[in-house]
N, C-alpha and C positions, 0 to 999 in steps of 0.2 A: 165500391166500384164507381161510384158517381163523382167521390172526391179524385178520386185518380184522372177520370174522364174531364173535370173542370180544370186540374190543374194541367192537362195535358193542350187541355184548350190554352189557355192562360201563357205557357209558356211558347207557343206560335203564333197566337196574337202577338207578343212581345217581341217576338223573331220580325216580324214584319218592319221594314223601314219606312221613314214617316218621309211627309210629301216635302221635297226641298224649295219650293216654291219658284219666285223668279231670283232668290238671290243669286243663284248657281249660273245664271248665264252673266253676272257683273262681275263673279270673282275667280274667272278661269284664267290663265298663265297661257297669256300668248308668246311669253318670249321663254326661252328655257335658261335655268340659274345663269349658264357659262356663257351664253349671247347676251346677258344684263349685264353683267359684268365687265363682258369685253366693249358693249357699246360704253357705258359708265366714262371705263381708264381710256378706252383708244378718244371718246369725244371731250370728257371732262378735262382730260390730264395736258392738252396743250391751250384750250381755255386757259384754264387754271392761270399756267405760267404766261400766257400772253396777257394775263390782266397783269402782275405783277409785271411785268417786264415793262408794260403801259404805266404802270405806277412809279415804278423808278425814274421812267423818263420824263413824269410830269412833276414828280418831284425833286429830281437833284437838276431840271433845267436841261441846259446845252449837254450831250452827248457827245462832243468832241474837245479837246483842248488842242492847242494850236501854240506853238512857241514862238509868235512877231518878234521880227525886232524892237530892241530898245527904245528908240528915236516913235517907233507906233504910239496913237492916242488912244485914249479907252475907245474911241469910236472906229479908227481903224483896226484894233486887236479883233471886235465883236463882228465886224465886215468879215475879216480874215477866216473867225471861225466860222461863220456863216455861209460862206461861200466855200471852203474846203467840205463843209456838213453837204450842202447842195450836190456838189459834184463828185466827189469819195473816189476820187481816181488816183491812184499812186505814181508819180515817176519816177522812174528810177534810168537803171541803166544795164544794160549784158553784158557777158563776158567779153565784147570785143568793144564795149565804151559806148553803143548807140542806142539814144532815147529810147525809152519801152514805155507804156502806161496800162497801167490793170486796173480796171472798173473794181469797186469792191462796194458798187451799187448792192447787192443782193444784203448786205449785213442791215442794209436799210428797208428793205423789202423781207428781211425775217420777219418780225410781229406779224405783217401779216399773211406772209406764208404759212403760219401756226396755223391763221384761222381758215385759212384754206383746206391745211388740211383737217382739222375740226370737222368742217362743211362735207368733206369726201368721204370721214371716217363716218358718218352721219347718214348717208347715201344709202348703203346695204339695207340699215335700220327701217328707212322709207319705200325700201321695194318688198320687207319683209311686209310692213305693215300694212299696206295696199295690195300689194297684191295677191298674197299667200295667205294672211289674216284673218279678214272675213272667211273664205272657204274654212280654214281649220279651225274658228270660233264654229262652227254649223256644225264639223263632222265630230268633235268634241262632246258639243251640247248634246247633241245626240247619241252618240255613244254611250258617253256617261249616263245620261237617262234608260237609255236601254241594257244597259249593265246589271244598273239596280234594280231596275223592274225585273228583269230575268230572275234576280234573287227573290224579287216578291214574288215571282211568278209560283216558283217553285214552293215558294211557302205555302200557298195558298193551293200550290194542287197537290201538298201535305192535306193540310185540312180536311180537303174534299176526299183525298183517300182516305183517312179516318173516320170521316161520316160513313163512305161508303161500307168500308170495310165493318164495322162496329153494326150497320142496318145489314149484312150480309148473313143470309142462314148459312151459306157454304164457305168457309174462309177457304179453304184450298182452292175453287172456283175463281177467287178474288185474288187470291195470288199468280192463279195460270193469267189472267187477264194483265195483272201488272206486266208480268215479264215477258208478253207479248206485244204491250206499249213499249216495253223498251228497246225491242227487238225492232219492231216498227219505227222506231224514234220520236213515237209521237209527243216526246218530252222536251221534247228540241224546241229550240227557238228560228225560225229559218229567215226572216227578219234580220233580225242584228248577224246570225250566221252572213248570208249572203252579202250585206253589207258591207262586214269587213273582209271577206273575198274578193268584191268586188274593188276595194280600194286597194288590193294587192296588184292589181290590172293598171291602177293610176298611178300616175309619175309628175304631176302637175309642183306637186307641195315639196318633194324630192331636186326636181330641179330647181327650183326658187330658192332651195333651204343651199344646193350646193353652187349654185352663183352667190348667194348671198354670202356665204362663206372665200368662193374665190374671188371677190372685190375686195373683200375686206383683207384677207390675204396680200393682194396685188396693191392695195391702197398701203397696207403696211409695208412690204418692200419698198416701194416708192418712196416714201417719206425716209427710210432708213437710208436709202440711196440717195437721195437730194443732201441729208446731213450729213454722210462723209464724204460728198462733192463739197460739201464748205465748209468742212474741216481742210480736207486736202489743198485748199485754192485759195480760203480767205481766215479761215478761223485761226491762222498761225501768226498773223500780222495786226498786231494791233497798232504799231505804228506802221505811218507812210508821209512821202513826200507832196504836200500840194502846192501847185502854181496857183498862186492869186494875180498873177499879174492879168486880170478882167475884169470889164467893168472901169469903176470909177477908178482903180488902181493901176490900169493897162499899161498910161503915158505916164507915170509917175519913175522918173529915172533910179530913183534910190531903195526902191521895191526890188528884192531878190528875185530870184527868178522860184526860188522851192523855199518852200518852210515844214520843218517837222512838225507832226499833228501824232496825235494820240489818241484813240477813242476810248471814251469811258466807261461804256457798257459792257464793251468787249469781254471780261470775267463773266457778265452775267448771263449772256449771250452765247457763251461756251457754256456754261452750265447748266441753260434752257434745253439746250441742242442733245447734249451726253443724258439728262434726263429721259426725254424723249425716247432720244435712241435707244437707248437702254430697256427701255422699258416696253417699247415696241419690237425687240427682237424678240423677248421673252415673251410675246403675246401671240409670235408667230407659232410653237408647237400646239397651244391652247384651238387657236384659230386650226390646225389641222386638225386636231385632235375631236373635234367639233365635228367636221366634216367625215371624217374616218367611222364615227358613232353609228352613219348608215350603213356599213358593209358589214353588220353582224345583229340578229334579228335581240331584241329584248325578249328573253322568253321568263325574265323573273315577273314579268306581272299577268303573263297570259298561265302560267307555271300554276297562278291561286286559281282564276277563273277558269280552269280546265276543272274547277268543280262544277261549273255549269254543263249541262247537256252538248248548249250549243258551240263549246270547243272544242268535242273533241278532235271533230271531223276538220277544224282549223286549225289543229296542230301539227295533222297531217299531211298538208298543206304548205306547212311553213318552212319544206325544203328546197323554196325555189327560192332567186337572187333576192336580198333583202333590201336593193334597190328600188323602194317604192313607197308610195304614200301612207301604205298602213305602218311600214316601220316610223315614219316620221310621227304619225298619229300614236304610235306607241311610244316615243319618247316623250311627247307632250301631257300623255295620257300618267305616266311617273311623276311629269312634274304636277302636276293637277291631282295628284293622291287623295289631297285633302278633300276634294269634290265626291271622290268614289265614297260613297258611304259601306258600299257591299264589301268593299274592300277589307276593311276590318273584322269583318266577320266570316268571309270565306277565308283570311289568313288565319284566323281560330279556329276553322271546321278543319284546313289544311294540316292543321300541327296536331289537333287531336286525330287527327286520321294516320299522320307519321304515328303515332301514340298509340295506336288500336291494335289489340295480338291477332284480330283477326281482321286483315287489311282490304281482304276482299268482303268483306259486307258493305262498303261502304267506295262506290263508286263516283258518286255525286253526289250534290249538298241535298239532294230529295234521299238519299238513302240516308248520310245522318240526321236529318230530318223525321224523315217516319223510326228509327231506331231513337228519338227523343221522345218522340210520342206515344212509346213503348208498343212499337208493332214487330219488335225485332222476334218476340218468344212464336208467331208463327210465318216469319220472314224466311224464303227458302234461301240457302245457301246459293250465291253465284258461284 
């Protein structure tokens, strides 16, 4: 009897989770996989190409070519192209013969309209970070600590029922009093219970998460709209007509009045733009899809800790709008798995309880708890 009594000890000693220390508040998941990602391509992906697009231009030189005439010297040819580079305005002429000119300034101001938008798609990132951040690092830490404790809890008031019950002259006595404790809920945890009821009341972490989602949204349309505005207007025309006659060439009688010009970038510049674009329309369904995550509750992780006492009375609960800070704290709470140490061990009590022919012995992780410690041969039937 004594071997059996040790080794019963031995096995809920082992059941207990050990202290995680301070690692656990450096290595929590403030941001979730699909918002890393999208900050990642929507900030990286026009960097990226505006450093090469930077690179071409500091390596192949002049960005424009310019056909002078003949009679030009290498120093007026380099004016020429200088001065149509400066000023990017096209003339031409309409259907009825009279003057027009079109700015095609903006093909100049691409590069750094990228990093513009780089800067904007960057924006959402810093209102997550500041302001929403801190708070859900606090209600995480916390959580998770009281998660696992809750599973210590219960181990430990295993234990104490097997002392109890073992020094008990009346074991049916000691039965009527369990299931008076549980009738009573004195098994509960009301703590972490009320806690996260409480943040089903708040919407603070809810709306930040769904602005941060509609900027970034509205920053991508935006960008996708500006690129088939210069598609439509300028991206078509790589040649155009410039007056050089300014400047040092104004009086000079034998200076044409237009020279054809050519820009050189123009392929690369088109394929900076169609990149982008590309890749930022595809980032639009992601980006809703993000936002949509709150209108329906995660219940595959409250589904395992509904082995704890203190869920049940929260699952009950959890038929109102999913509009609210606890669903946000549950999707961060998935991505932070790795933190839940309880986690893996109520998914194993969970699956052996799917397993068990008699499914009502075993309500909560304190029932296969004392049915480990072999108190099941005088455990009354639920």
């Amino acid at each position: 009897m004594s071997l059996s009594h040790t080794a019963a000890e031995y096995m809920l000693s082992d059941a207990l989770l050990p202290d995680p220390g301070s690692s656990r508040a450096k290595g929590l998941r403030l941001e979730l996989p699909s918002d890393r990602l999208l900050k990642f391509v929507t900030v990286g992906l026009p960097l990226c190409l505006v450093s090469l697009a930077f690179a071409r231009e500091f390596s192949a030189g002049s960005q424009i070519s310019c056909f002078s005439p003949t009679n030009f010297t290498g120093k007026q040819s380099a004016y020429a192209d200088t001065a149509c580079w400066d000023s990017l305005i096209h003339h031409g002429f309409d259907a009825e013969g009279r003057a027009v000119t079109k700015s095609l300034w903006a093909l100049k101001a691409f590069p750094y309209s990228l990093l513009v938008v780089a800067v904007l798609m960057y924006l959402p990132y810093l209102l997550w970070r500041y302001a929403a951040a801190p708070a859900l690092h606090s209600d995480l830490l916390f959580i998770i600590d009281e998660l696992d404790k809750s599973y210590n809890r219960s181990v430990r008031l295993v234990q104490h029922m097997r002392k109890v019950q073992l020094a008990s002259a009346e074991p049916e006595r000691f039965w009527e009093e369990y299931e008076r404790a549980r009738r009573e809920r004195y098994f509960e945890f009301p703590l972490l219970e009320r806690y996260l009821t409480c943040k089903q009341h708040a919407h603070a972490l809810t709306f930040i998460y769904i602005l941060r989602n509609l900027l970034l949204l509205l920053f991508l349309a935006a960008t996708c709209l500006y690129l088939v505005f210069l598609h439509l207007n300028i991206f078509f025309q790589d040649e155009f007509s410039c007056s050089i006659k300014t400047g040092l060439l104004q009086a000079e009688p034998h200076i044409p009045q237009l020279i054809p010009c050519k820009l050189v970038f123009f392929s690369i510049f088109q394929l900076i733009s169609l990149s982008v674009g590309s890749v930022y329309i595809l980032l639009i369904p992601v980006v809703i899809y993000n936002a949509l995550q709150l209108c329906q509750w995660d219940k595959g992780l409250l589904s395992v800790y509904e082995m704890l006492p203190a869920f049940d009375l929260l699952s009950r609960r959890m038929l109102t709008c999913p509009l609210n800070d606890l669903n946000v704290i549950l999707l961060f709470l998935r991505a932070n798995i790795s933190e839940l140490t309880s986690f893996g061990r109520l998914n194993a009590v969970s699956a052996l309880r799917e397993a068990t022919a008699n499914k009502e012995d075993i309500d909560t992780v304190i029932d296969f708890m004392t049915l480990l410690a072999g108190l099941e041969t005088t455990k009354p039937k639920h």
